[in-house]
N, C-alpha and C positions, 0 to 999 in steps of 0.2 A: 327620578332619584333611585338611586342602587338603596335594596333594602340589605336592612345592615343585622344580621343573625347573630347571637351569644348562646352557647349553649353553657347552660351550669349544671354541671354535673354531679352528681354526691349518691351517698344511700340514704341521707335525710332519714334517720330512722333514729329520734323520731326532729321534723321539721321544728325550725327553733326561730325566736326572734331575730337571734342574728344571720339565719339562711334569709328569714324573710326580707331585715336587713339590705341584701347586697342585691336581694332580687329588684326591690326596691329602687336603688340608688341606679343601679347599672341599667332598669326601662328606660331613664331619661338620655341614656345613651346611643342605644340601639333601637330599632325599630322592633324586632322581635327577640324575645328572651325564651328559651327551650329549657326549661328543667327537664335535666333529663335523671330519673332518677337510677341507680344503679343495680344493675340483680348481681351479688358479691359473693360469692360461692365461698369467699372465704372470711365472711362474715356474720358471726349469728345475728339477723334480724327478730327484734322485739314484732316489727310488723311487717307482712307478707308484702311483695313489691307493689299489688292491686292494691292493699291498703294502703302505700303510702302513697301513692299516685292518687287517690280519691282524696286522700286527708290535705295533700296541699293543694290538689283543686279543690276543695273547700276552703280552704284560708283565702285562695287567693280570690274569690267569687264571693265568699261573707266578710272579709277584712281587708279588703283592702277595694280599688278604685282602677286598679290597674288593665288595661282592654289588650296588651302586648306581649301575654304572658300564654306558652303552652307547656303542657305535663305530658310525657313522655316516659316509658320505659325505654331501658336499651342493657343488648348483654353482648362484651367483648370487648372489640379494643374501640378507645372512645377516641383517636383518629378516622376510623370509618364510620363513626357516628357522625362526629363533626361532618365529613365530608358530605354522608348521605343527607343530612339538615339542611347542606350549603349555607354553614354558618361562618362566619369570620375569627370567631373569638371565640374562644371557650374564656369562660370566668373561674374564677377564686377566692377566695373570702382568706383573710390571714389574720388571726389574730396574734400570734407572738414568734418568736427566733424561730421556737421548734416547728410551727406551720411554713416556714418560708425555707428552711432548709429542704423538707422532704416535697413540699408545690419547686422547689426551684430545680428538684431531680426531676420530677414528674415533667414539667415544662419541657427542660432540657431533651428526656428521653422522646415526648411529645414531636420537639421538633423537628429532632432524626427522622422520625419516622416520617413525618406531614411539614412541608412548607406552606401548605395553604392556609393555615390559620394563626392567628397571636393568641399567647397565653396573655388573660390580661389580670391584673393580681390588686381587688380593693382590700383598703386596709379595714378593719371589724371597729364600727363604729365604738365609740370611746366608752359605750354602756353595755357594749357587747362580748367584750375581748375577750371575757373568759369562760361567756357559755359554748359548749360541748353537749354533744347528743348523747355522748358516753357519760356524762356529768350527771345529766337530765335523768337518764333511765334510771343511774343508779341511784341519785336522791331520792325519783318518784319510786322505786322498787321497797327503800328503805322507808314510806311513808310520809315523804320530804315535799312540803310545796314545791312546787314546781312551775307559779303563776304569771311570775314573773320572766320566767325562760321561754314558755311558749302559747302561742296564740290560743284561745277558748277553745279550739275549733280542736286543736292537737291534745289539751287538756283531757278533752270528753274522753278521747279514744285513749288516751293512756287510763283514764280510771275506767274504762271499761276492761283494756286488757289484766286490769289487778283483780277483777271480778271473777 
């Protein structure tokens, strides 16, 4: 049997229920799942790339049960990532209009570039739709629980970064 690759791509910064979510739902699809997490040169990260690539291999090693799952950096264009993984699919998570207008650019520009893979697009479970990473920092910044947005694991290292 052809093993069957997804790479999920983001800056996870910081990892949230509903990343964990798709990560989730999308193992029982594919044989292997590739977070790949993003270095975003045009974006300020709360947490350095090495930190968040340890914090969701944490999640996924103390929370969850998951054996299909690897963590990965990657910097550039995330069609030669896909290819060098030899993955099939890149994933998505959407939770509203506004995520599916700007994933349905990104796809589309995606496939110009690469035939070799499908954009594949889950919807954010029905308890997740409206957490954000940008939500999350900014509550937890303002001294906001944040318990329910993200796993123990992510918790720790945000109240550590407020220290």
């Amino acid at each position: 049997m052809i093993k069957k690759i997804a790479v999920y791509p983001g800056t996870f910064d910081p990892f949230t229920y509903g990343h964990l979510d798709v990560v989730r739902r999308a193992s029982k699809m594919f044989s292997m799942i590739i977070i790949s997490v993003a270095e975003n040169a045009n974006k300020t990260s709360l947490f350095n790339i090495k930190e968040r690539k340890e914090i969701i291999e944490e999640v996924i090693i103390n929370e969850t049960k998951l054996d299909n799952i690897q963590i990965k950096g990657f910097n550039g264009l995330l069609v030669d990532h896909v290819k060098d993984e030899g993955a099939v699919a890149v994933l998505r998570g959407l939770r509203a209009l506004s995520d599916f207008e700007y994933e349905f650019q990104m796809a589309g520009i995606n496939a110009r570039l690469s035939s070799e893979f499908e954009t594949i697009f889950l919807m954010a479970s029905e308890n997740q739709q409206f957490v954000a990473s940008r939500f999350v920092k900014e509550i937890h910044s303002l001294g906001g629980d944040v318990s329910s947005f993200v796993p123990g694991t992510v918790l720790r290292h945000l109240e550590s970064k407020r220290k």
